[in-house]
N, C-alpha and C positions, 0 to 999 in steps of 0.2 A: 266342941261338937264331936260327937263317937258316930262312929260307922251305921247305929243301926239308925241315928237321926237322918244320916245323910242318906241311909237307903228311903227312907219313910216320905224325906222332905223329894226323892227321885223319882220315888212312889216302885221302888223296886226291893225284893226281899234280899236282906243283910248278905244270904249267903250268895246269893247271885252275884252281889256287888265284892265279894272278898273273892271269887274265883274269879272275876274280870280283871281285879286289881290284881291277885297275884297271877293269871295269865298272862296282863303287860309288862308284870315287872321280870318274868323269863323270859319272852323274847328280848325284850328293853336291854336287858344285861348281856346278853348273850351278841346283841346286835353291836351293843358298843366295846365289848371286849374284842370282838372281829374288827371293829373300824381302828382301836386304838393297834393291833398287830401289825397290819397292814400299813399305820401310820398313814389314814387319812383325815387329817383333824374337821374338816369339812363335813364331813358323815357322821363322827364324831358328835360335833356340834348341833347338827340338825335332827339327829336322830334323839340329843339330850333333850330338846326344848320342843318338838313337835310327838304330840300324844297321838297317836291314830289306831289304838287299841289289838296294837304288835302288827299292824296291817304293811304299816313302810316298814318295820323292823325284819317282818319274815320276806319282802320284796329285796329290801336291801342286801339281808341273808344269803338268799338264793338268788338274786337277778346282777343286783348291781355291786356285791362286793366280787363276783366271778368277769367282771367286765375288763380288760387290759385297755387300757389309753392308748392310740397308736399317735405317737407321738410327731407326726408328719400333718395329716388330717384330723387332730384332735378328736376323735371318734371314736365310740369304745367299741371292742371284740370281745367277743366271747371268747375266753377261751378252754380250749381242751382238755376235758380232764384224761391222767393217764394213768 
């Protein structure tokens, strides 16, 4: 099956479906080379197998990979950029 079957059978034009696809696959990449740095296999993991169209990718990005554990209250902080 090619791309423009799979826009047709979505009922969407090919090229809309190649810039979604390669939209997820720059955040996708970008999100899990951040979680593999950090060495949080967890994030890692869930960020490989759940597709949300770079939506948890740019959250993860910017929310939850800036988040420090305090390791008392399990809880995460923000923390400060300097």
């Amino acid at each position: 099956m090619v791309a423009s079957d799979i826009a047709s059978l979505l009922g969407i034009n090919p090229y809309l479906l190649f810039v979604i696809v390669v939209w997820t696959l720059v955040w996708k990449a970008f999100s899990l080379w951040k979680s593999a740095r950090k060495n949080q296999p967890v994030w890692f993991i869930v960020l490989l197998l759940v597709n949300t169209l770079g939506i948890l990718e740019m959250l993860y990005i910017y929310i939850f990979s800036e988040m420090k554990i305090d390791d008392k209250k399990g809880r995460g902080k923000k923390r400060r950029s300097k």
